[in-house]
C-alpha positions as CSV (number, residue, x, y, z in Angstrom):
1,X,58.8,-42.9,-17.9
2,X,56.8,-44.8,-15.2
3,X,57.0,-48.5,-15.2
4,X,54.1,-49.5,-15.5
5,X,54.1,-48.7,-18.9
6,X,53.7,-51.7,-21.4
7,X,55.7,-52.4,-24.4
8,X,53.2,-50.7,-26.9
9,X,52.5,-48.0,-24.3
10,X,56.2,-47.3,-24.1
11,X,56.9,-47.8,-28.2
12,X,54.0,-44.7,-28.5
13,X,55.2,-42.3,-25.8
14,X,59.0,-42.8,-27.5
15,X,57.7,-41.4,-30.9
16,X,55.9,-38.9,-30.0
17,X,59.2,-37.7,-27.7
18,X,61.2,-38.4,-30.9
19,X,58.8,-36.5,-33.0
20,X,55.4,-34.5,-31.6
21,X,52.2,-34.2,-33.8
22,X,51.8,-37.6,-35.6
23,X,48.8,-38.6,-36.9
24,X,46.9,-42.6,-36.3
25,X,47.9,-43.9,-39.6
26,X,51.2,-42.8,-39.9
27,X,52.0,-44.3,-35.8
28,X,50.3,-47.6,-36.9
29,X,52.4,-47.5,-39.9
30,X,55.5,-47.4,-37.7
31,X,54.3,-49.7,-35.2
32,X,52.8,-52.3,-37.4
33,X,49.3,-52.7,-36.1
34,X,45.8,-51.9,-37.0
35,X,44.9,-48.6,-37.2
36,X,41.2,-48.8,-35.4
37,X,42.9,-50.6,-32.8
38,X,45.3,-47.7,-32.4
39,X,43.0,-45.2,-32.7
40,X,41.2,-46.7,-29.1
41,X,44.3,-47.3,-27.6
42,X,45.4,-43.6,-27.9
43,X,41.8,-42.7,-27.0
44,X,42.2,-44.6,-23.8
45,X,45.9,-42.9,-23.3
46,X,44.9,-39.6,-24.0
47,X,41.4,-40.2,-21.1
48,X,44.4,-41.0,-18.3
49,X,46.6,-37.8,-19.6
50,X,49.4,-39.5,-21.3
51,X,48.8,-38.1,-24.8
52,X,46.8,-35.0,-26.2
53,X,45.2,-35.4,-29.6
54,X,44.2,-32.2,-32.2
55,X,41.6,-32.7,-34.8
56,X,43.7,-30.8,-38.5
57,X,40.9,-32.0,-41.1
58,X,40.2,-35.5,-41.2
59,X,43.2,-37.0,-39.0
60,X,43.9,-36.6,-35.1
61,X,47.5,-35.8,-34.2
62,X,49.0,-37.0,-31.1
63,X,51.0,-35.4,-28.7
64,X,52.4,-36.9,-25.4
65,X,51.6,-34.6,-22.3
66,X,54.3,-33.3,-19.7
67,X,52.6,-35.8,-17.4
68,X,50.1,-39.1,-17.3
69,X,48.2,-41.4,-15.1
């Protein structure tokens, strides 16, 4: 994992390693912090390749990518 990573950046690449296909709510949830303001941040992650997102009905799942940056 590069180092340039921050601590949030790094805590959100970890679960989706741990456990692929999570959805915005449920990563807040397990992060404890607002869900909108997850829901950008992963935007902005997913724009520079870190993590791939799927639309299943209402939610967006995340996946992390074999590569970033």
């Amino acid at each position: 994992m590069p180092e340039k990573f921050n601590g949030l950046t790094s805590k959100i690449i970890k679960l989706l390693e741990d456990d692929p296909g999570q959805a915005v709510k449920d990563l807040a949830r397990k992060l404890n912090v607002n869900r909108t303001f997850l829901a950008g941040y992963l935007r902005a992650l997913e724009d520079q390749g870190y993590v791939r997102s799927k639309r299943v009905g209402p939610a967006r799942i995340y996946f992390k990518t074999g590569s970033g940056g």
